[in-house]
N, C-alpha and C positions, 0 to 999 in steps of 0.2 A: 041347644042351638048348634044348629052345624056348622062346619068350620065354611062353607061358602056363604053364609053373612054373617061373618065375622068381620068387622070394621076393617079396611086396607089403612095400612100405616104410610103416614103420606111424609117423605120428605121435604121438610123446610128448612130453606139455610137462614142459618144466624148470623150477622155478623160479628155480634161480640164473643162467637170461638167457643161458648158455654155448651155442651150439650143438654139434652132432657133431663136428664141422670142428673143436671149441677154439676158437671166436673167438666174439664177445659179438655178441649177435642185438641189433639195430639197436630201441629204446623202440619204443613204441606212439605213432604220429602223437598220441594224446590224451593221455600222457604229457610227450611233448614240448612241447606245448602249455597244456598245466597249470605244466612247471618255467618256463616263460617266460613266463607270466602272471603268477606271482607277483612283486610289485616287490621292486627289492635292497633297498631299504630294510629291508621286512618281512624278508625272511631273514636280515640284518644284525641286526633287533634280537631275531628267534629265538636266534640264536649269541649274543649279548650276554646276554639273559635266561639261556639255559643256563650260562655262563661263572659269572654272578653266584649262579647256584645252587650250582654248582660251589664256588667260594670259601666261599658261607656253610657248606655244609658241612663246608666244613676246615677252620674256624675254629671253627665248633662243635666237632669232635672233638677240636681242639688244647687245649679247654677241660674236656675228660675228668675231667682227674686229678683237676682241684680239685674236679667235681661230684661225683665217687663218693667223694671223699672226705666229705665236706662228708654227702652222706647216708647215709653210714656211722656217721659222730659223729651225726646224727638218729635212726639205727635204733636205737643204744644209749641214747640219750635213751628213746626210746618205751620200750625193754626194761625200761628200769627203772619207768617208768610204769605198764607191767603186775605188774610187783613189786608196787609199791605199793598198783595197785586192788586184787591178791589177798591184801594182808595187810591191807586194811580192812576186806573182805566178810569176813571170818576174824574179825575183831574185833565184827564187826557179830552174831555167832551170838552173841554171849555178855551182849546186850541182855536184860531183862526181858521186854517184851510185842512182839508182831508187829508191833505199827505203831512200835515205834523200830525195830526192825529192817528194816522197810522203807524208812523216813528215813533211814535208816545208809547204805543200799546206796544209796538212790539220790544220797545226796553220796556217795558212791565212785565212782558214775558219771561224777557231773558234774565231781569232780576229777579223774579222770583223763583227759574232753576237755578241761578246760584246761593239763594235762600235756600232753598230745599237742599242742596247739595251740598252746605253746610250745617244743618241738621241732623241730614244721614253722619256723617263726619263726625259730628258731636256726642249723637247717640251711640255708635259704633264705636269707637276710638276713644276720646276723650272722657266720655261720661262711664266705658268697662277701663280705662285705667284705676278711674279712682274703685267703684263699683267691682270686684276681679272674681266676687263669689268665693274667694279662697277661704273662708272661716264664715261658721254660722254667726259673727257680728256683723260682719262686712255685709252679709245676705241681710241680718234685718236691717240694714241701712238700706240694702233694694229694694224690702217690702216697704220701708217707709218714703220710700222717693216714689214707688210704684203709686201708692195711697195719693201724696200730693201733687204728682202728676195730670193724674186722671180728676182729682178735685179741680185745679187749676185751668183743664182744659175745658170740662164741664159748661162753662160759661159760655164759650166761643161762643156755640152756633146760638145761642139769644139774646147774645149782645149783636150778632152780623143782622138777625132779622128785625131786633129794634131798629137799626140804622136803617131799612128801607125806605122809612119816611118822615124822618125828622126834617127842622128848618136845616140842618149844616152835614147834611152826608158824611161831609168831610171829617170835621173834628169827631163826629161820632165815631167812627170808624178809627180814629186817632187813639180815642181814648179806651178802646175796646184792645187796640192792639198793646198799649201801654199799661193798661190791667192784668195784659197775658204775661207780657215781661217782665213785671213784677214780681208775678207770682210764679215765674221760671227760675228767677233768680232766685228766690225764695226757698224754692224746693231744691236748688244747686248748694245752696250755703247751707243747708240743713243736714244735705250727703257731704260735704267737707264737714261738718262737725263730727257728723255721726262718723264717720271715718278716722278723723283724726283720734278719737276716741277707742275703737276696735286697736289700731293702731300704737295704741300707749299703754294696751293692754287694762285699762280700766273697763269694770263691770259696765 
């Protein structure tokens, strides 16, 4: 064969740096010159900042239990808050004239953001004092508030759609929000035990 159809050898770039051969093709002169200009310092405190990201993130996650828990017990808070504003605005139809009715509703409003705005409060504040994540007991006391939270709250929304059309809206509605409270409470006194317990240093 002669050497004019001999196959032309077609260059293709790689990017993973390997040549044909299997052996790593040698940086870019202006590569090389880029990693050696940078001082150790600065790359030292690159890897030092990543590391420090690193940790805070696992300590955040370490902190899981108690947070989901913790707004879980807030969501049933709120739940029942909406109870509450829908069996005012309920109460509110059976006013005399348009403008009490209008005064009706809008304190049902404004009670139910300061409902809501004691919840946040409760979830946030009060429910991470006890809750703090600082020892894996403390935490399974968050997965276990997390667990009857979310059991507790569960009910709401088909105890609110039972109420559509029963004889008493009202007491319906009463009793739906009084089942949630219960079982709020429920799930408060179970993270005081379970606390008091981490706490006393018992298994």
């Amino acid at each position: 064969m002669t050497p004019r159809h001999l196959p032309r050898r077609i260059a293709v770039s790689d990017p993973t740096g390997v040549d044909a051969g299997g052996g790593r093709r040698p940086r870019s002169r202006k590569s090389q010159m880029a990693a050696s200009s940078m001082p150790r310092d600065l790359r030292l405190a690159r890897w030092t900042a990543c590391l420090l990201v690193t940790l805070a993130f696992a300590g955040t996650a370490a902190a899981d239990h108690c947070r989901s828990g913790c707004r879980a017990q807030g969501g049933v808070c709120v739940a029942v808050a909406h109870i509450t504003r829908l069996a005012c605005k309920l109460a509110c139809r059976g006013l005399a004239t348009r403008r009490l009715r209008a005064e009706c509703a809008r304190q049902c409003r404004l009670t139910f953001r300061d409902a809501v705005d004691a919840c946040l409060i409760e979830a946030r504040v009060s429910c991470r004092q006890t809750c703090d994540g600082s020892t894996p007991c403390i935490e399974a006391c968050g997965e276990q508030l997390d667990r009857c939270g979310k059991s507790t709250r569960r009910p709401a929304r088909r105890c609110r759609r039972r109420c559509v059309r029963p004889p008493d809206r009202l007491a319906c509605l009463a009793d739906c929000a009084t089942a949630l409270r219960a079982g709020a409470a429920g799930c408060v006194a179970g993270l005081n035990a379970c606390a008091a317990v981490c706490k006393s240093g018992s298994p």
